[in-house]
C-alpha positions as CSV (number, residue, x, y, z in Angstrom):
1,X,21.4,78.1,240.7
2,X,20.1,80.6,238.0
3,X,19.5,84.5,239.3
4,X,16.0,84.2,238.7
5,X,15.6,81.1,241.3
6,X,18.1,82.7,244.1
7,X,15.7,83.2,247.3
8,X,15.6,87.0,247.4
9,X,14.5,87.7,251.2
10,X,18.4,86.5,251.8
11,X,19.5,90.0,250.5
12,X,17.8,92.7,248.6
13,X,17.5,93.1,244.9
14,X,19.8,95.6,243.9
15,X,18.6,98.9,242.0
16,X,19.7,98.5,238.6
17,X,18.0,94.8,238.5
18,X,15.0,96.0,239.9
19,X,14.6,98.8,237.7
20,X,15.5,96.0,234.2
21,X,12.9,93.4,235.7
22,X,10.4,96.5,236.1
23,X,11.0,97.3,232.0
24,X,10.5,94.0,231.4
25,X,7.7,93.0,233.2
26,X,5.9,96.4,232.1
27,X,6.6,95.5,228.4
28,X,5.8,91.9,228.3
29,X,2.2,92.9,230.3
30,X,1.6,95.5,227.7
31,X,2.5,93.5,224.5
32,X,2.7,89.7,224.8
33,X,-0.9,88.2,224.6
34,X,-2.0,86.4,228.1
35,X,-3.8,83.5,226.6
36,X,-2.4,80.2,225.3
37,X,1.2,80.6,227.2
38,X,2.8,82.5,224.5
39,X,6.6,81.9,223.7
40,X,8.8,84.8,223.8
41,X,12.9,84.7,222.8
42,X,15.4,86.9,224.1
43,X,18.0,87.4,221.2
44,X,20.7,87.1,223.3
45,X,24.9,87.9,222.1
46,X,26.1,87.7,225.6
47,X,26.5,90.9,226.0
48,X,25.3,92.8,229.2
49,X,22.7,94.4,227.7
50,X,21.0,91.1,226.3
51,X,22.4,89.5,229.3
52,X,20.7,91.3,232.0
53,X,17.4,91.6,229.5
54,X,17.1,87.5,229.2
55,X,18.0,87.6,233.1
56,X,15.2,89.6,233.8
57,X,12.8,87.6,231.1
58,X,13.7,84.6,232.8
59,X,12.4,85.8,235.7
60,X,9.4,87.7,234.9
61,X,8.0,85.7,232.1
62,X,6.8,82.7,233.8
63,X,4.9,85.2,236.6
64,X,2.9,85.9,233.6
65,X,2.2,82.8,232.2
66,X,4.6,83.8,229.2
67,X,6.9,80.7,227.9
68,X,10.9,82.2,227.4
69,X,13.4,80.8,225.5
70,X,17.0,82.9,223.6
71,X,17.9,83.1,220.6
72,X,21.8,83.6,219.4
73,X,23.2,84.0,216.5
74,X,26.5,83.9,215.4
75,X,27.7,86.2,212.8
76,X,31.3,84.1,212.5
77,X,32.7,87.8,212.0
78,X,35.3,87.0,214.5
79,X,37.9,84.3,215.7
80,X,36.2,82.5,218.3
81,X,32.5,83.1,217.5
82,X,31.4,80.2,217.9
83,X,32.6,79.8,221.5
84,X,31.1,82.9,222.3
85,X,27.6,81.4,220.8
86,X,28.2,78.3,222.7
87,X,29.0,80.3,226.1
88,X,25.6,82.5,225.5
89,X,23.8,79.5,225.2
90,X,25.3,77.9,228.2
91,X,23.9,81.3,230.0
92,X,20.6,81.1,228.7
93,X,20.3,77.4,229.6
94,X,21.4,78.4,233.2
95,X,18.7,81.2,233.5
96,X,16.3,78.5,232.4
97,X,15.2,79.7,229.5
98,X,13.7,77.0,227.0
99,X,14.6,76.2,224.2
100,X,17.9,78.1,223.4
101,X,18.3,77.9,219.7
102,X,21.7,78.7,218.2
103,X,22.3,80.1,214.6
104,X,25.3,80.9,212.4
105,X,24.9,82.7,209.8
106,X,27.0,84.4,206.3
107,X,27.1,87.8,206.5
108,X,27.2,89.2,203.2
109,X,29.6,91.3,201.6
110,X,27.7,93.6,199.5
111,X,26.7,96.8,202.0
112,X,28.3,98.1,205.2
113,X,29.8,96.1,207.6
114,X,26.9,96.7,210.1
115,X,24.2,96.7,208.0
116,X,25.1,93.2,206.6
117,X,25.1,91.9,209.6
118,X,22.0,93.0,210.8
119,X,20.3,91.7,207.6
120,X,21.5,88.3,208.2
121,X,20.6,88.1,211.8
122,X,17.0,89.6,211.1
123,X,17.0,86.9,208.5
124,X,17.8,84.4,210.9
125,X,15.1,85.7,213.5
126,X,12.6,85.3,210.3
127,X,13.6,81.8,210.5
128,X,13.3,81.2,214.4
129,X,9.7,82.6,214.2
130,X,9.0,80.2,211.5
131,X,10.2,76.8,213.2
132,X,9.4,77.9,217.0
133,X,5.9,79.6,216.6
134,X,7.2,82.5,218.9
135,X,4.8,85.7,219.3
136,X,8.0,87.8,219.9
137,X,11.5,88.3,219.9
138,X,12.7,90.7,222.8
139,X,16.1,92.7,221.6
140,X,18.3,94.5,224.3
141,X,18.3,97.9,222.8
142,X,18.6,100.4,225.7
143,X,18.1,104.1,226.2
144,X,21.3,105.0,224.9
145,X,21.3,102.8,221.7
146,X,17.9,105.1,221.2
147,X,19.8,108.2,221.8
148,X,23.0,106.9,219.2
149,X,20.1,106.3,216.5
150,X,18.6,109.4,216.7
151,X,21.6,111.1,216.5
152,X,23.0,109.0,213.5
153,X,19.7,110.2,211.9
154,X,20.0,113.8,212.3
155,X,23.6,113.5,211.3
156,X,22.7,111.9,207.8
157,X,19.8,114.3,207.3
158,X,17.3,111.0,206.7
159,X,14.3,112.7,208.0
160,X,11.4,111.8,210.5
161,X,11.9,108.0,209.7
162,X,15.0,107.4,211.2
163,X,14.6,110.4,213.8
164,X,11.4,108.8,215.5
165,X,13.9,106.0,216.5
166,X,13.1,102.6,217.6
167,X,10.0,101.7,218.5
168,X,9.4,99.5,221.8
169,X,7.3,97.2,219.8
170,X,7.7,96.7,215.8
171,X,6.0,93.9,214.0
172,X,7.0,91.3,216.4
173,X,9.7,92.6,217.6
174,X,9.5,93.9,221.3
175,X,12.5,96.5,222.8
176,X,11.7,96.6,226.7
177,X,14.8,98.0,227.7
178,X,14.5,101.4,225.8
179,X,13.9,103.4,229.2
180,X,17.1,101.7,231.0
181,X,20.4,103.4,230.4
182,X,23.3,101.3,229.1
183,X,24.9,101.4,232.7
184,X,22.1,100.0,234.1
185,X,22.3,96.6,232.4
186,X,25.9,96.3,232.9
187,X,25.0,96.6,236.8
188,X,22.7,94.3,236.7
189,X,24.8,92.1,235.5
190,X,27.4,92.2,237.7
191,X,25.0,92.9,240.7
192,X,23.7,88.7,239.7
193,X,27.3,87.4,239.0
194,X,26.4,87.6,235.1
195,X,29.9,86.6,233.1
196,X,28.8,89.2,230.6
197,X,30.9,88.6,226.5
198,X,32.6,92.4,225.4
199,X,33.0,92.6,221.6
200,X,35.8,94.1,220.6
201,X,33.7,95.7,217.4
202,X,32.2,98.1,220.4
203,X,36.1,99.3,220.4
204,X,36.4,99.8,216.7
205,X,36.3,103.2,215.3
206,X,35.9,102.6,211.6
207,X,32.0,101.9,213.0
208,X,30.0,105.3,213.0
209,X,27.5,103.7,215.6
210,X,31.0,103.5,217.9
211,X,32.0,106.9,217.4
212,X,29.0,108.2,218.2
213,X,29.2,106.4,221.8
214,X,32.5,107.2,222.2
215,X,33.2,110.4,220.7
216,X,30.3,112.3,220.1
217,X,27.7,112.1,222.3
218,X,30.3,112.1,225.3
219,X,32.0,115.4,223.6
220,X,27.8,117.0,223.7
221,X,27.3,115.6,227.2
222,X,30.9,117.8,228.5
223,X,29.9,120.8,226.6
224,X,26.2,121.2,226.6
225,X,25.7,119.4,230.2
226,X,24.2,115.9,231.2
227,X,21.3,114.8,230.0
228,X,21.8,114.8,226.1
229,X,20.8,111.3,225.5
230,X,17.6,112.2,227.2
231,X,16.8,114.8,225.2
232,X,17.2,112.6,222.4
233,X,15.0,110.1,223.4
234,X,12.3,112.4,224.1
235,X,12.6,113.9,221.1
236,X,12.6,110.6,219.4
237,X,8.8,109.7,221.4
238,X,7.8,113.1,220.2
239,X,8.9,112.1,216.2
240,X,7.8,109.3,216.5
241,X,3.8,110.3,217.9
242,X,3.5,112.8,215.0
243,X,4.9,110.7,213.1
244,X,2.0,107.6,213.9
245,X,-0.4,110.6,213.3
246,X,0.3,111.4,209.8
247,X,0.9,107.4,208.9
248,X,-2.7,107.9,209.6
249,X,-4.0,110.2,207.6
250,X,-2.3,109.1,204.7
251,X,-3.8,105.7,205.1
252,X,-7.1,107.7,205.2
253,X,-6.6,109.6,201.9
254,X,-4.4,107.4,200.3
255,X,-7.3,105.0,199.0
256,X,-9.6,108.1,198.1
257,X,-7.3,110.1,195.5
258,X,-5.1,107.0,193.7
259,X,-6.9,104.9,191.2
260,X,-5.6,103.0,189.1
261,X,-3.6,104.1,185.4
262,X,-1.9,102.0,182.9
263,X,1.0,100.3,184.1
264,X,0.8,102.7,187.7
265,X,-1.1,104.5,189.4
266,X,-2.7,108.2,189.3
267,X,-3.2,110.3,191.9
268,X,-5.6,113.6,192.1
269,X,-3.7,116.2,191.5
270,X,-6.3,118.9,193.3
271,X,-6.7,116.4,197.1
272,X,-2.5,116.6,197.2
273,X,-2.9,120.5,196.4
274,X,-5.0,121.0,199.1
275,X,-3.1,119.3,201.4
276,X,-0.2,120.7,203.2
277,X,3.4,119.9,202.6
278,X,3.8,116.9,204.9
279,X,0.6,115.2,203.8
280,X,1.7,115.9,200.1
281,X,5.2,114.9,200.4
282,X,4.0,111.5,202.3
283,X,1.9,110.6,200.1
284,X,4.0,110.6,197.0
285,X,6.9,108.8,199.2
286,X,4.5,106.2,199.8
287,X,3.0,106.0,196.4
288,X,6.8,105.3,195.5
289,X,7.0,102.8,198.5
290,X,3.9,100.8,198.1
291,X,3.5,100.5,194.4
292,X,7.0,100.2,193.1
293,X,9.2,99.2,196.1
294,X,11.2,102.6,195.6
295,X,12.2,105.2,198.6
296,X,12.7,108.4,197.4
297,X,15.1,110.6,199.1
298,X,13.8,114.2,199.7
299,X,15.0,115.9,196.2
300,X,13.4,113.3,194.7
301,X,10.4,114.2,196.2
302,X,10.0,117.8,195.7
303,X,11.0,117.3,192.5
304,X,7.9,115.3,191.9
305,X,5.8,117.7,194.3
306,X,6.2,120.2,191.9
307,X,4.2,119.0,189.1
308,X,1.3,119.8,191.9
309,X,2.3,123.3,193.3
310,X,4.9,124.6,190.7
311,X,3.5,122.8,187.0
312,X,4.6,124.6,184.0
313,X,4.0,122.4,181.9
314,X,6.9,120.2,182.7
315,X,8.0,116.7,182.8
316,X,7.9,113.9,183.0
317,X,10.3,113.7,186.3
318,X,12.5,111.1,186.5
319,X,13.1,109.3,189.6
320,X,14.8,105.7,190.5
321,X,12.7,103.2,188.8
322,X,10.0,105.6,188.5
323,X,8.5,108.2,186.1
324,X,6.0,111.2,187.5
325,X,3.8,113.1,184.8
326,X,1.4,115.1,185.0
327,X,-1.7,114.6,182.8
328,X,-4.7,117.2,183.3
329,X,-6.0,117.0,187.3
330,X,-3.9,113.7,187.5
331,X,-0.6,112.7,188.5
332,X,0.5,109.1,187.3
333,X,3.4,107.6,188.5
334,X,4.7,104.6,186.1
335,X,7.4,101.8,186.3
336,X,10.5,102.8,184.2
337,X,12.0,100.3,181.7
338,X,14.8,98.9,182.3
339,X,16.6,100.9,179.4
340,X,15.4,104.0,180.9
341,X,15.4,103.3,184.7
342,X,18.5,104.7,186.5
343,X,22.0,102.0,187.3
């Protein structure tokens, strides 16, 4: 009998699987739409965290009128991948979540180990929403996965982007377990007799995301006291609210200082003066973004910004598939050639 139909008055519900079932029901109530029985998927590895997160979907979903079914993918990185697909889906069946959909996947070669992957399995979620009609997939990040990519941010200097963290809903994307430490999940899942998968990649050091959990932040945590990953979570929310603030406002100006130039766009060079250095500096990042696909790091972007508070006369400024120049109270940004753009 799955978990989620055990009678519970014969013993009560242990801590940790009260307190996943709590994020879980909190999440789906606050995101997933009450009308028409929506379908949501767990992406589930087999792992405890996904584990104990489709445990708790299967049990809270159908309270609220909320269709669950999983999702697994298999990245065939590893000897034996395919059982563990097969063994997740024999979980997920057993949880009775419907349907569980299975997908293997190439992972390319071209960028980092990690990052591969993790373009081929969002690829294969892209697909999943397509053939199922699903209104969200639920992911098993928890508190401490927060707290690792936070501090992976600060660590590569990427900015308030990567520092706001995940959020607990993107696109369709939904992250319920972002409150629940990592510890949590794993009693959960032993709490309900959950045969939980460990990959051996969580062991591997050549992964920066593993050092981090098993080097760093436990190093922070014995010399600055408990509490660290915390503190990175909260700083994180905090990122990420100011962060949501001044997406805003550019949204706001955005459409009243650009108009259009020949083969770009021009912005008013006097509405970015005026503005302070985070409006300014957004605003030309998403310029680059929006109109030429192009994400300038932060040279890049002062080197621009100062056609607008430090012009001499100078330019045009060069950036990956983009040239800045300055031309009276205007600022146009224009595609590069492909002779002149950068390799």
């Amino acid at each position: 009998m799955p978990p989620s139909a055990r009678p519970e008055h014969r013993r009560p519900l242990d801590p940790a699987t009260a307190e996943v079932r709590a994020a879980v029901r909190r999440s789906l109530a606050a995101h997933v739409a009450e009308e028409g029985s929506p379908l949501v998927l767990v992406a589930l590895s087999g792992g405890p965290d996904s584990l104990a997160l489709a445990a708790a979907v299967a049990f809270e979903a159908p309270k609220l009128g909320i269709r669950a079914g999983a999702v697994i993918v298999d990245h065939a990185l590893q000897s034996g991948s395919e059982d563990v697909a097969a063994r997740a889906a024999e979980q997920a069946s057993a949880l009775g979540l419907a349907p569980v959909i299975v997908k293997q996947v190439v992972v390319s070669s071209g960028a980092g180990p990690e990052e591969a992957a993790r373009h081929a399995r969002y690829d294969a979620f892209a697909e999943v929403f397509a053939e199922t009609g699903a209104s969200h997939i639920l992911i098993g990040h928890t508190l401490d996965d927060q707290a690792e990519t936070v501090l992976l941010g600060l660590a590569r200097g990427a900015g308030p982007a990567s520092l706001r963290g995940m959020s607990e809903l993107a696109d369709r994307y939904l992250r319920p377990l972002l409150g629940v430490h990592r510890e949590t999940t794993h009693a959960s899942c032993d709490a309900l007799g959950l045969d939980a998968w460990t990959d051996p990649h969580n062991d591997e050091h050549r992964f920066s995301r593993v050092r981090v959990r098993k080097a760093v932040l436990p190093v922070l945590e014995r010399e600055l006291g408990p509490g660290v990953a915390e503190a990175l979570v909260r700083t994180a929310d905090i990122l990420r609210e100011d962060s949501e603030a001044l997406d805003r406002m550019v949204d706001e100006i955005i459409e009243e200082i650009c108009e259009p130039a020949e083969a770009g766009i021009a912005v008013d060079v006097r509405a970015l003066a005026v503005n302070p250095a985070a409006l300014r500096n957004r605003i030309i990042r998403v310029v680059a973004a929006g109109e030429f696909g192009q994400y300038l790091n932060r040279a890049h972007t002062l080197e621009i910004a100062r056609l607008v508070t430090d012009w001499r006369g100078q330019g045009p400024i060069d950036v990956p598939g983009i040239s800045v120049t300055r031309e009276g109270a205007l600022l146009v940004f224009t595609a590069r050639t492909s002779e002149g753009a950068d390799a």
